[in-house]
VEXSENU-862171 format. One record per residue (C-alpha): residue in three letters; x, y, z. Coordinates in steps of 0.2 Angstrom, whole numbers, plus 2048, in hexadecimal, padded with zeros to 3 digits. Layout:
<pts>
ALAXYZ ...
</pts>
This chain:
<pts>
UNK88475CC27 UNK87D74AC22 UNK886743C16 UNK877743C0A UNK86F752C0F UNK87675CC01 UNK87074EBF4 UNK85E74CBFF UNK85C75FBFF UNK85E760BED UNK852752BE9 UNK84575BBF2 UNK84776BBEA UNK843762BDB UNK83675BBE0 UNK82E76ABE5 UNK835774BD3 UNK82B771BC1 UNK839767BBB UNK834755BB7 UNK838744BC0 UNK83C73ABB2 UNK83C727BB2 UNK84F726BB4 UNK850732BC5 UNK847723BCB UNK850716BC5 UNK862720BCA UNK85A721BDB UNK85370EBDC UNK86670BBD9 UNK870717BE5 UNK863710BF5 UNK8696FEBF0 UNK87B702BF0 UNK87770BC00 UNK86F6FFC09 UNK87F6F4C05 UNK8776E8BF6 UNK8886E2BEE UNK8886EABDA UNK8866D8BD2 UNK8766D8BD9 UNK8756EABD5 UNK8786E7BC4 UNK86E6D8BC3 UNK85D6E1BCC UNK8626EFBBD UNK8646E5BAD UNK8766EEBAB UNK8816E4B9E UNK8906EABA4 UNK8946EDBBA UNK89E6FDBB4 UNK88C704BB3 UNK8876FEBC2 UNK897707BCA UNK88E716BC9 UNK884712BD8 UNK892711BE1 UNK892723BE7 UNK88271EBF1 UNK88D713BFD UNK89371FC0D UNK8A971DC0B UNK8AA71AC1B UNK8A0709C19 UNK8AB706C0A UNK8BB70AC16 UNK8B56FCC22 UNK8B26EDC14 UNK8C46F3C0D UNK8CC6F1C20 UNK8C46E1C23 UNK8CA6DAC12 UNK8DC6DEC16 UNK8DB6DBC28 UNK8E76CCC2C UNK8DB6C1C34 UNK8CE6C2C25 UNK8E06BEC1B UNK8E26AFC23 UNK8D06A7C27 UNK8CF6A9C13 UNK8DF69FC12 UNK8DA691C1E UNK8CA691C16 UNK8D168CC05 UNK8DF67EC0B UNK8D766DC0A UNK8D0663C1B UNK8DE656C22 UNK8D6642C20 
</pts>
């Protein structure tokens, strides 16, 4: 199973039900395909008009965890440690 079939599926059935698409289903979605596509949630939050990035965070859920997983192992990988270090000492004259 795809991991948004469940949530895909479920949109469609609306869609073919009575029920009405309101403005926010819109907005909720234009919101989820940014974080999916990998847009960071300042710029999220910015595209949005959200005062507070805790709002924003909702999206977050948009994001497959397993792209998540890879910016977190890349963030503590050792290398990325120190390249970030060397990158913040001064030059030598």
């Amino acid at each position: 199973m795809a991991p948004h079939s469940a949530a895909d599926s479920s949109g469609r059935a609306m869609l073919r039900s009575s029920a009405p698409l309101r403005f926010h289903d819109l907005r909720h979605t234009y919101g989820s395909l940014l974080a999916a596509a990998g847009v960071d949630l300042v710029t999220i939050q910015s595209a949005m008009g959200h005062s507070a990035l805790a709002t924003t965070g909702r999206y977050l859920h948009a994001k497959p965890a397993t792209e998540i997983a890879e910016v977190f192992t890349r963030a503590f990988e050792p290398a990325s440690v120190e390249t970030e270090v060397a990158a913040q000492k001064p030059a030598n004259k």
